[in-house]
C-alpha positions in Angstrom: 177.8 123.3 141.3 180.6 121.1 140.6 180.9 117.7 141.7 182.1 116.1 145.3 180.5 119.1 146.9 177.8 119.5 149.7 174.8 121.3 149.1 172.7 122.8 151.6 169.2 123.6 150.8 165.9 124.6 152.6 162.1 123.1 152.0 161.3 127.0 151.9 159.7 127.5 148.8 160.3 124.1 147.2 160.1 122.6 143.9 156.4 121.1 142.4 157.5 121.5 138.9 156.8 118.0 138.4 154.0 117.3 140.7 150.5 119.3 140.8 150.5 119.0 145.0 152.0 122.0 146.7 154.9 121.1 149.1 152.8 121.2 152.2 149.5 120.0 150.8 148.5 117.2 152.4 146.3 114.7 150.5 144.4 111.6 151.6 145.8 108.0 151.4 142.3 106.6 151.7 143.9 104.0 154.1 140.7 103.9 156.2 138.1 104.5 153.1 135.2 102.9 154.1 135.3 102.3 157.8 133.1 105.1 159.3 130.5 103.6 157.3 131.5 99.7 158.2 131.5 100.8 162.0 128.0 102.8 161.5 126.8 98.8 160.9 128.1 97.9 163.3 126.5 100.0 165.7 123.2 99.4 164.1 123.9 95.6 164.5 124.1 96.3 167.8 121.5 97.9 168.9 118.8 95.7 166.0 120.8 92.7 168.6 120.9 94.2 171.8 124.3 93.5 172.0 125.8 96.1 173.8 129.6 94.6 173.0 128.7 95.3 169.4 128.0 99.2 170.2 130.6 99.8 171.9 133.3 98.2 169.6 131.1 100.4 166.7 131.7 103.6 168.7 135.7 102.6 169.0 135.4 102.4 165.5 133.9 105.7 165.2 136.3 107.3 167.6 139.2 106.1 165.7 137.7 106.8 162.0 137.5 110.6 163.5 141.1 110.7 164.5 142.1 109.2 161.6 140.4 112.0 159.6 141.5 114.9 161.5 144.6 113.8 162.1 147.4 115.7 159.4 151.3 114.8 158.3 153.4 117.4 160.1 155.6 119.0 157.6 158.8 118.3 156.4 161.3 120.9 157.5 164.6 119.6 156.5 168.1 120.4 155.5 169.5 118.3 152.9 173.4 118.2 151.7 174.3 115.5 149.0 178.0 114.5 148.2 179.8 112.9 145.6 183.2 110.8 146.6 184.7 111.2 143.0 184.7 114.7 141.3 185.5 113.2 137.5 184.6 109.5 136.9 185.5 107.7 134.2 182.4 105.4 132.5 181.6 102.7 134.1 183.5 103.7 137.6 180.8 103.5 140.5 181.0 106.7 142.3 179.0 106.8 146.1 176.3 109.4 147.0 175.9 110.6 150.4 172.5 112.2 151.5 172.3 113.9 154.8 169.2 114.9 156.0 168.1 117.3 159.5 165.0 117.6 161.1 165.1 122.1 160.9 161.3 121.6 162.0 159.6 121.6 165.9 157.3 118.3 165.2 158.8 115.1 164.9 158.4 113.1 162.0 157.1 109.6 162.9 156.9 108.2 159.3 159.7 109.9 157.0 160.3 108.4 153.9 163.0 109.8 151.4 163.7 109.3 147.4 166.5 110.9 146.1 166.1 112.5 143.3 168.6 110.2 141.2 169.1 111.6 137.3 167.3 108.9 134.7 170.7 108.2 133.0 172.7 106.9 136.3 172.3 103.5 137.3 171.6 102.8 140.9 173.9 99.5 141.5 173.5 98.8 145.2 171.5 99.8 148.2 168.2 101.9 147.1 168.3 105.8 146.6 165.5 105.9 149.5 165.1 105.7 152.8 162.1 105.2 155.5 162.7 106.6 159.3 161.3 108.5 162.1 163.4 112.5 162.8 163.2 114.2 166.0 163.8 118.0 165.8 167.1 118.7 164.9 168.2 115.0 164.8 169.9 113.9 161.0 169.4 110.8 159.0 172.3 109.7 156.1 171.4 108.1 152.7 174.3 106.0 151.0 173.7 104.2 147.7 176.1 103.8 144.5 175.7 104.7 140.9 177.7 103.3 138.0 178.7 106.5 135.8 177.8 107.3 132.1 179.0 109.5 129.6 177.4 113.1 130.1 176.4 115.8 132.6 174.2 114.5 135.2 171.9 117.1 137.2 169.8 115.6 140.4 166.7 116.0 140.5 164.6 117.4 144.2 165.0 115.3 147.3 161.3 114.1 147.9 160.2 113.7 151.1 156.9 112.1 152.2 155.7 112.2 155.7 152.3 110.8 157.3 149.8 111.1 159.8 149.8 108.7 162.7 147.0 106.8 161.5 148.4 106.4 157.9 145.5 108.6 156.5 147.2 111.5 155.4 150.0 112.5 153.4 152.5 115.5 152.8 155.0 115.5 150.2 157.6 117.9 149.8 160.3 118.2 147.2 164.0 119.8 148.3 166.2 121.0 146.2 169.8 119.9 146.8 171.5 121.5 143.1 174.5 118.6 142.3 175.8 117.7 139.5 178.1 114.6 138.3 180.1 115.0 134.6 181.4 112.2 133.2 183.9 113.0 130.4 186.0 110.3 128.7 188.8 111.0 126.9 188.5 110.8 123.5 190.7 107.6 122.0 190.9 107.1 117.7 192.6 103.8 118.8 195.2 102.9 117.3 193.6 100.5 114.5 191.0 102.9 113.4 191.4 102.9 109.4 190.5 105.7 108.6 191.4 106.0 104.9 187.9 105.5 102.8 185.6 106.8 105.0 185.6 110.1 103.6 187.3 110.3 100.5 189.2 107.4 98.6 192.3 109.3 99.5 194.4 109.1 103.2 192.8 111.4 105.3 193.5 114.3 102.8 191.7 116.1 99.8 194.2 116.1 96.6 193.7 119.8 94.1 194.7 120.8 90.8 197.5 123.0 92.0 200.9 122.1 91.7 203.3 122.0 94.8 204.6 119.5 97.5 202.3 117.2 97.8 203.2 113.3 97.6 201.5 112.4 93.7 203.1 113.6 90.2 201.6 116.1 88.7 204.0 117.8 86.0 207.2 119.0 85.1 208.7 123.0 84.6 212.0 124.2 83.9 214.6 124.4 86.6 214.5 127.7 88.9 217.3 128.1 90.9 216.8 127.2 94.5 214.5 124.6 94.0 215.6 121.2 95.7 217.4 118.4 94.5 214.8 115.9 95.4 212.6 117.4 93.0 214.9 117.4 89.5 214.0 115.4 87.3 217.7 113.1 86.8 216.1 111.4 84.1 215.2 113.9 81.7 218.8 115.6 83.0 220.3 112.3 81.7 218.7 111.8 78.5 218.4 115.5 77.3 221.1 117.7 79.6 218.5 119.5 80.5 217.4 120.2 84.0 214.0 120.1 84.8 211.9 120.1 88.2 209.0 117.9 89.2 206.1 119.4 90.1 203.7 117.2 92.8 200.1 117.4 93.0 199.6 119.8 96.0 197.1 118.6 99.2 195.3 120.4 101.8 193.8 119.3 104.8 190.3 117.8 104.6 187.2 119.9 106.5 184.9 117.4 107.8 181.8 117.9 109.7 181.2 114.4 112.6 176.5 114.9 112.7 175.5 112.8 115.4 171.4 111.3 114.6 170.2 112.4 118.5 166.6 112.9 117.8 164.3 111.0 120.5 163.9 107.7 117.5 167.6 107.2 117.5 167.6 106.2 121.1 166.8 102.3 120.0 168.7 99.1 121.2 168.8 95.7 120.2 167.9 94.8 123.5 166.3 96.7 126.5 170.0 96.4 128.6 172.5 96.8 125.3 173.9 100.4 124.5 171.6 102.5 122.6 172.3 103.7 119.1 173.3 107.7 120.3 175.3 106.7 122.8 177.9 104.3 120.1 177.4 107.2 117.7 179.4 109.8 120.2 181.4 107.2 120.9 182.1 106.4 117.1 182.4 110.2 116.3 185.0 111.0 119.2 187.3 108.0 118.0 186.5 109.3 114.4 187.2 112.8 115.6 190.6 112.3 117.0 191.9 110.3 114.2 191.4 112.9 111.7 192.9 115.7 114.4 195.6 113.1 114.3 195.8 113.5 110.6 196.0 117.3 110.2 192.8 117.7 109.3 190.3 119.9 110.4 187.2 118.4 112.2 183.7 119.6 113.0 180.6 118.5 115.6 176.3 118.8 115.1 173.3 116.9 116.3 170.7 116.1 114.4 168.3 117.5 117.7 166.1 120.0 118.7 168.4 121.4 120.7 171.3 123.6 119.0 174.5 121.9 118.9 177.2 123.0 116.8 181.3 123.0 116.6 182.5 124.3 113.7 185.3 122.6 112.1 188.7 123.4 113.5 192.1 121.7 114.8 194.7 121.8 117.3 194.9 121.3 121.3 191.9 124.2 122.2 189.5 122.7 119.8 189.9 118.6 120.8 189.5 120.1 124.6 186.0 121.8 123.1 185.0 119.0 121.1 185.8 116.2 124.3 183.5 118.7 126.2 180.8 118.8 123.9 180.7 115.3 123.1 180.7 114.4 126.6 178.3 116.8 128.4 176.0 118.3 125.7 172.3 118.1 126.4 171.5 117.3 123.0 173.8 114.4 123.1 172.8 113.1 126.2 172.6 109.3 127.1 168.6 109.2 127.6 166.4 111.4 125.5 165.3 114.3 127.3 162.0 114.4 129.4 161.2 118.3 128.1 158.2 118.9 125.7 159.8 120.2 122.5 159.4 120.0 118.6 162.4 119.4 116.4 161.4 121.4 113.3 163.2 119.3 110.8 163.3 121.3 107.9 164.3 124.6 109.9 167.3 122.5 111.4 168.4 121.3 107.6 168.2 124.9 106.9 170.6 126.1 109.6 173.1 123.5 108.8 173.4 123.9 105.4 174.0 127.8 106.5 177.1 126.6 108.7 178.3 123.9 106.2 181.6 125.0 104.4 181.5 124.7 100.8 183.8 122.3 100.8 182.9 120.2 103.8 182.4 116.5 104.3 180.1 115.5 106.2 179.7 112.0 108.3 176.7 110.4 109.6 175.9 108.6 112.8 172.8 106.9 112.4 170.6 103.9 113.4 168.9 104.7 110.1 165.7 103.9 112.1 163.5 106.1 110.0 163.4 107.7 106.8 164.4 111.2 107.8 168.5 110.2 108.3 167.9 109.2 104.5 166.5 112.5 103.6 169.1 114.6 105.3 172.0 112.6 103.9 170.6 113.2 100.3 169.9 116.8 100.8 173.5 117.1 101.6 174.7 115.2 98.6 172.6 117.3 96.6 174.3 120.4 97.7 177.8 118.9 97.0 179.2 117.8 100.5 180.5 114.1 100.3 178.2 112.0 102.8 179.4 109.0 104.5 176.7 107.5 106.8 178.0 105.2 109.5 175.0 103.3 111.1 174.8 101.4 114.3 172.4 98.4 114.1 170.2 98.5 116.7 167.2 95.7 115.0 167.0 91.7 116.4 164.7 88.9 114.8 163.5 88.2 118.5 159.8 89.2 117.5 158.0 89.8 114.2 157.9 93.5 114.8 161.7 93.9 115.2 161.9 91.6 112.1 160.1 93.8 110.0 162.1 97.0 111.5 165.1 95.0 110.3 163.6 94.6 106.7 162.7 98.5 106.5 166.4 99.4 107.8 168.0 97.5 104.9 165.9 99.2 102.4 167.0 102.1 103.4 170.6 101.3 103.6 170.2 100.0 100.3 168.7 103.4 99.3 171.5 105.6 99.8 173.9 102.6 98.5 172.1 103.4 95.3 172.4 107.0 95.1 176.0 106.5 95.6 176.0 107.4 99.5 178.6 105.1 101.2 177.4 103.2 104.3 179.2 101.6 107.2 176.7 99.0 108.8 178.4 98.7 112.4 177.0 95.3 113.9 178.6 93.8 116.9 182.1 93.9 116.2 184.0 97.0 117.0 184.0 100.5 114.9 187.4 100.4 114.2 186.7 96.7 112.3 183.2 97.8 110.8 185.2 100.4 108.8 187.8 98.9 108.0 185.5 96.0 106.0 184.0 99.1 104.4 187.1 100.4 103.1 188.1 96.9 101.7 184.7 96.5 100.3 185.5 100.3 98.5 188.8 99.6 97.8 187.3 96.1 95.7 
């Protein structure tokens, strides 16, 4: 369902995917654990002391340990409808949720309590996605928080909803679904002092042949044909011999370069626990990447290093920067938290299946933290099979702790790794990823 709608949904049938206890299976708090046994010694306290006050406060106790044991949470019949008061957010914009929830049911609820079901990814940035009141039937209760918006396509989890005995002792939970979603797509932005030249090839943005024609660089000389144009006779030889000749220029062709994001669950580090993990200024690094080459004429490609398929094979013009904005902003394998799901990335059938969608003559360029060895491993592979690797790598290590230290020590040795086999790296540090490459392409260029 798009975004900025309401949703209606039913408790019929529910949703205990993530939770063993069926939706109207009450359990026990064990709130009152313990005191049929405490007023049992009570009573005998009383009668050992012939103190009638003490049996009858024991058999209060009794009376009210029974109600509290028979006594079950009604269940929650409800209607739920959540709304969104922005359809397409930008990053970082703080977009409001509105829950509304009706009592459907004949019992009233006494103790309600409420947690939204708020996706991991979104932060919550004022009042609390929960709420605790009392419903009469067919009476409604609304729940209002914000959440700041991130790159990606943000599903909401069930409503749960948690009501209780009278006494406290017993518990029913039930989980609505309310299907909403919120996508968050930025526009993709090369900016304009991205310098691109260098980070592929030691050429500007294109990939020089052996075939004579119009490109920009000397290549030879032929005899004069007529029709060809006067900005390509060569005047000097015309000078010194008579004879006319025409310049032939070392033709180009557009470069094909393949943008493989690192997404696997151990590129999700950070620096610190609230700084930007490594994936997320990877997509970010690829879609300014991306766009600059597009800018350039050349033709531009999208994978994830993930056990979930992701692929956009190399293309240009207005149709394919609309597909690769979409990927790059909403793909599950690119998302901004690693995903919950049990799964097994199969890394060598993944290398497999890329090299398959590789073309020959594709470039490829790596986003990577670099913080294990298997970034290392693919990037070689690839240089191995002749496709010119560039690995751009987000530093996500500290020296706050001895640990992070000596992940700090292992990164650079595998930095200097590929360095040796002749892999070119961009370490991207704190400054921006237009400025991190351009100091790589100086450093080249020296």
């Amino acid at each position: 369902m798009s975004a900025g709608a309401d949703v209606d949904a039913a408790t019929e049938g529910g949703d205990d995917r993530a939770d063993p206890v069926s939706p109207y299976s009450p359990f026990a708090t064990n709130r009152w654990e313990g005191i049929a046994g405490v007023t049992l010694l009570v009573i005998a306290a009383g009668v050992i002391a012939r103190q009638a006050s003490l049996v009858l406060a024991g058999a209060v106790g009794v009376g009210y340990a029974i109600y509290a044991r028979y006594g079950d949470a009604p269940p929650a019949r409800l209607a739920v409808s959540r709304s969104l008061d922005e359809t397409s957010p930008e990053p970082g914009d703080e977009v409001r949720i509105t829950v509304r929830v009706t009592n459907e049911g004949t019992a009233t609820l006494a103790d309600l309590r409420l947690v939204d079901g708020v996706p991991p990814a979104l932060e919550v940035v004022d009042a609390p996605a929960r709420l605790a009141t009392a419903l009469r039937p067919g009476a409604s209760a609304t729940l209002s928080y914000r959440v700041r918006a991130v790159r990606g396509s943000h599903d909401w989890k069930p409503l749960r909803a948690v009501t209780r005995s009278p006494a406290g002792a017993r518990e029913r939970e039930t989980r609505i679904e309310a299907t909403t979603t919120l996508r968050c797509a930025p526009t993709l932005d090369a900016g304009a002092d991205l310098p691109l030249r260098g980070l592929t090839t030691q050429y500007h943005g294109r990939v020089p042949t052996d075939v004579g024609g119009s490109g920009v660089e000397f290549y030879a000389t032929r005899e004069y044909r007529k029709g060809d144009p006067l900005r390509r006779i060569d005047w000097n030889r015309r000078a010194r011999t008579g004879e006319l000749a025409t310049l032939e220029l070392r033709e180009e062709r557009a470069a094909t370069v393949v943008l493989l994001v690192d997404a696997r669950e151990e590129a999700y580090v950070a620096p610190e626990p609230e700084a930007e993990n490594a994936v997320e200024r990877s997509v970010e690094a690829a879609g300014m990447t991306f766009t600059a080459l597009q800018n350039g004429g050349d033709r531009a490609g999208i994978a994830a290093v993930s056990r979930r398929d992701c692929w956009l094979p190399p293309g240009a013009g207005t149709d394919h920067a609309v597909r690769a904005r979409e990927l790059l902003a909403t793909h599950p394998a690119l998302a901004p938290t690693p995903a919950d799901d049990d799964g097994v990335f199969y890394a060598s059938v993944w290398l497999r299946r890329l090299r398959r969608r590789l073309p020959a003559d594709a470039q490829v360029i790596l986003f990577s933290p670099l913080a294990d060895r298997y970034p290392v491993r693919v990037a070689k592979r690839l240089d191995a099979h002749g496709h010119l690797v560039t690995v751009v790598s987000p530093d996500p290590t500290s020296d706050r702790t001895v640990g992070a230290t000596i992940a700090r020590f292992e990164r650079d040795g595998r930095v200097r790794d590929l360095r040796g086999r002749g892999i070119r790296v961009v370490e991207w540090g704190d400054e921006s990823f237009p400025k991190a490459v351009a100091g790589a392409s100086r450093r080249w260029d020296g």
